[in-house]
N, C-alpha and C positions, 0 to 999 in steps of 0.2 A: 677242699671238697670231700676228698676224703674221712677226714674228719668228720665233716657236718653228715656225711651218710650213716658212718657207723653210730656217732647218738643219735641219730634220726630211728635207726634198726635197734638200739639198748633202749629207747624211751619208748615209745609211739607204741611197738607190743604189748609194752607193760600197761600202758593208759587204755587201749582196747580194750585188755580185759578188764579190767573196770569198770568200764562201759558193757560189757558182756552181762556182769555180775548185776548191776544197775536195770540193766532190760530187763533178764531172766527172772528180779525180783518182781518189777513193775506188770509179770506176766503172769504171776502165782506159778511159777517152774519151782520157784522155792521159797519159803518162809520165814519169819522171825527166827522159829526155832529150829530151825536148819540152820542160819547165820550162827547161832549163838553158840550149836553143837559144834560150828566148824571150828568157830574160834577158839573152842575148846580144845580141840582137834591138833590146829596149829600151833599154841601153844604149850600146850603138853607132849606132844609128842612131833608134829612132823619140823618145827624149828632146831630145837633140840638136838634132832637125827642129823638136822642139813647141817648145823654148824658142827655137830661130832663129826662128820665126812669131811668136809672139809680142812676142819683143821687136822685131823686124824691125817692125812693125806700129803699134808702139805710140808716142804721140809726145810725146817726154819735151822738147823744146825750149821747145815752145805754155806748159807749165805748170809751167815749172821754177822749183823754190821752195829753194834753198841750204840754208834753215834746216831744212827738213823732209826733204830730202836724207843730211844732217850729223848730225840725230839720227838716221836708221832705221842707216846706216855705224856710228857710234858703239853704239849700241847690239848692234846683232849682232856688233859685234865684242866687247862685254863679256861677251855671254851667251855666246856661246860660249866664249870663252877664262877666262871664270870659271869655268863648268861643266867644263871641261876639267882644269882644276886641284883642285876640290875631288875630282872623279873618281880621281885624282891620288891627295892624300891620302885618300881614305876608302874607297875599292874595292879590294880584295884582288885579284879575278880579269881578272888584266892583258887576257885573251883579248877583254872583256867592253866593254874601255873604249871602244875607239873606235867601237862600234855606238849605247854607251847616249847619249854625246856627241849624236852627231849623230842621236838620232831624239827629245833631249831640246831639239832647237834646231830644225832644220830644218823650218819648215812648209810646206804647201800653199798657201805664198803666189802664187804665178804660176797654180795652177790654181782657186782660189776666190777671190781677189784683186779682181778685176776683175770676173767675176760678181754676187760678193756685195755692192760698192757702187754697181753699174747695178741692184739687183734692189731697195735701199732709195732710190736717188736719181734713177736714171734715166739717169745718167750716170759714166763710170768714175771723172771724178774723180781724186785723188792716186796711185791704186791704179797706175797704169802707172812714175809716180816709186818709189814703194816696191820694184818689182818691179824697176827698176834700181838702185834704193839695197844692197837686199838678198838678191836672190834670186843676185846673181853672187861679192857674197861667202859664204852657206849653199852654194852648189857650191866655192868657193874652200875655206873652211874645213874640210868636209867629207872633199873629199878631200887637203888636209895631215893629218888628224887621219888618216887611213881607212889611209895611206899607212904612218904612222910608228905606227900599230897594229896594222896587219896581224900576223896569226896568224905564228908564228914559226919556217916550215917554210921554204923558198926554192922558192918557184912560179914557171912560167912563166906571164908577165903579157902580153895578148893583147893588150893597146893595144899595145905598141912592140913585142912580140917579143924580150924581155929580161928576168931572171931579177929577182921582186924578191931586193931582199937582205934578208938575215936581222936582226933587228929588233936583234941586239946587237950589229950592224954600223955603227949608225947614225949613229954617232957622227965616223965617217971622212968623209973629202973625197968618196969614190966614194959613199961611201953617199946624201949630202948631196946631188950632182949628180945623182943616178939621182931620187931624192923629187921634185925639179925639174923632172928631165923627163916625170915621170909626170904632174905637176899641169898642163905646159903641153900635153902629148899629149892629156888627158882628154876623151873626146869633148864633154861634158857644157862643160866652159871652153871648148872650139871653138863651138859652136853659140853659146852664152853671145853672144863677141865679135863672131861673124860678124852674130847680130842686130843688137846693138848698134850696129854700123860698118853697117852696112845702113839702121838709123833714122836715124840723123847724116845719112847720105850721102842720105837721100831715094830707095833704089832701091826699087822694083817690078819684080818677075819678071812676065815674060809669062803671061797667066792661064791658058796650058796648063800653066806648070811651076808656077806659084802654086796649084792648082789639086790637082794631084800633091803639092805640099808640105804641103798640109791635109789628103788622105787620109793620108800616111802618122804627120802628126802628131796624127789623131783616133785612132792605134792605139797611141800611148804609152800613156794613163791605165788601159783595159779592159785591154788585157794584159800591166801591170805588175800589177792589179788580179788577173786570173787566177793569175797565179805567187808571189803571195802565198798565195793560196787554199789552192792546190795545194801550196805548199812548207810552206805550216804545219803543225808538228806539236807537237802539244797534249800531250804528254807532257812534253818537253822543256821546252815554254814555261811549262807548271806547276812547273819544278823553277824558274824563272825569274823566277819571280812578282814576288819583291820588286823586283828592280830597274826590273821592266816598268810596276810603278805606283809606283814612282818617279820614272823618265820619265816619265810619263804626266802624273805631277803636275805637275810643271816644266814639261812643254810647254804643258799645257792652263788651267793655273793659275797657278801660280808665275814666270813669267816677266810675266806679264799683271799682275800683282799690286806686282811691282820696278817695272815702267817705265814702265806707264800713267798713275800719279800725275803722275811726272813727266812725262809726254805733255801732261798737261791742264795742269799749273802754266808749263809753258812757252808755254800758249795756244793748243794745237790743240784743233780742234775737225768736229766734221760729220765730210766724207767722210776730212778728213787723219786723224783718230781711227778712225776705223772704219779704213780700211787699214793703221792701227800695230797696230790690236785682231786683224786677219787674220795679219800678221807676228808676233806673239806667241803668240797662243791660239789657231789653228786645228789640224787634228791633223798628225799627223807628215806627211810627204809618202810618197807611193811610190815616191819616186824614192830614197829613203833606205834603202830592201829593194834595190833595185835594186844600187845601189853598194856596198852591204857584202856584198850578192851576189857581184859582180863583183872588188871590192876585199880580197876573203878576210879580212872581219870578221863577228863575229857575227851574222849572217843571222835565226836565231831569235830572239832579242832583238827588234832592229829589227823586222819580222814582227808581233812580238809587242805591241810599242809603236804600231805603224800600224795594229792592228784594236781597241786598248784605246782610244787616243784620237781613230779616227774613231767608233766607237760613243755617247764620253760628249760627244764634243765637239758635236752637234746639243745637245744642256742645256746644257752648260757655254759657248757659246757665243752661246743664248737668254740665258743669265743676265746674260755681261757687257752685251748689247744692252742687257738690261732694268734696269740698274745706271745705263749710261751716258745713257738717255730720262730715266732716274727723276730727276738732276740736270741736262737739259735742255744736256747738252754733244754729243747728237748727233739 
């Protein structure tokens, strides 16, 4: 029971606002281009900040474990890159692929991570190693997939101020160099590193800018949160259905089902198990609307995958808990 409360309190919040976001548009409280400034907003700058604080913070030295490292690496990189391939073969609507990819992979590992195994142990536990095993390759990944999927029109792309190229260009040296330097421009991989080399280094900002860097990283989640809301549209996303619970599945299920066996045969267990359980089966992140936002990939899809699997995943979430007590592995 316990269990099933605290996802009840990690999900149900977050799908509120949502719904918040979704009203306040449907009421002219805010607009198109309000949405589009947010998402601007959140991807430039207030994600950036959250994942520099947090990993900046977090201290992977004290509890660094190789093995548990080596599998979360390993791992995300097969889900993803299997996923990416069977997408590959089996999906017709090219437009489609690199949104379904990455909201079929990408979880809300860094924002329930760390929560979720201080709220059953008291303490964070593996949850900060996982969040450096795998939250810098689901941004790595994401945006290679996001990049070389992009819709197939030549926009101007506001990270660098330079045109992407067109997807049946891709295959050339320019094409090749430009994908590159998107990946290493990405605000999303800056923050990433900067944390990262920040936790190594042992720095601490003075707690007036430390201070300033938690306000603005408490406005990632609500107003990525908002611009979901607001951008959702339910017409669309019904023409969309099947592939949205089909990610859905693979995020919330299907991925949990492939690796967790082998999680426990290789002998994890307690908090290392519960933070591979948050790395696999939690729901999609928002930060995954966010980028395909920004990244000019199916936005509705994604959207559509980020309110189907935060909704099911307070149950499907309770269940693995209650799977994983019931054989005394956590």
């Amino acid at each position: 029971m316990d269990s099933f409360i605290y996802s009840i309190h990690s999900t149900i919040p977050i799908f509120l606002v949502m719904i918040v976001g979704w009203i306040i548009k449907k009421c002219q409280i805010i607009d198109d281009n309000f949405v589009r400034k947010a998402n601007k907003y959140v991807f430039h700058v207030a994600l950036p900040v959250l994942l520099y604080k947090d990993l900046s913070k977090a201290d992977f030295v004290s509890q660094f474990d190789i093995t548990f490292v080596l599998f979360c690496v390993l791992v995300t990189t097969i889900m993803f890159l299997g996923v990416w391939g069977l997408t590959e073969l089996f999906m017709k609507e090219d437009t489609m692929k690199g949104a379904f990819v990455q909201a079929s992979c990408r979880s809300s590992a860094a924002i329930l991570g760390i929560a979720f195994i201080q709220n059953m142990y008291s303490d964070a536990g593996m949850a900060p190693l996982m969040i450096l095993a795998a939250v810098p390759l689901f941004n790595i990944f994401s945006v290679v997939i996001l990049t070389f999927k992009a819709h197939e029109e030549v926009f101007n792309h506001s990270i660098d101020n330079t045109s992407y190229i067109n997807k049946k260009s891709n295959n050339n040296k320019k094409a090749m160099l430009q994908s590159c330097m998107n990946i290493v421009k990405n605000p999303i991989i800056i923050g990433i590193f900067i944390g990262f080399i920040a936790s190594l280094a042992h720095i601490k900002l003075p707690v007036v800018f430390d201070k300033a860097v938690e306000s603005i990283a408490q406005t990632a989640t609500p107003m990525a949160l908002i611009c979901i809301g607001a951008g959702f549209e339910g017409r669309k996303a019904i023409k969309k259905i099947r592939p949205t619970l089909i990610a859905a599945f693979i995020k919330i299920i299907g991925l949990a089902v492939l690796f967790l066996p082998v999680a426990v045969w290789m002998g994890f267990r307690n908090q290392e198990l519960v933070a591979i359980l948050i790395m696999l089966a939690s729901p999609t992140t928002v930060t995954a609307y966010i980028m395909a936002k920004n990244m000019y990939n199916d936005e509705v899809l994604t959207s559509s995958v980020v309110v189907v699997t935060t909704f099911l995943s307070s149950i499907t979430l309770t269940g693995w808990i209650y799977i994983l007590r019931t054989f005394n592995l956590i």
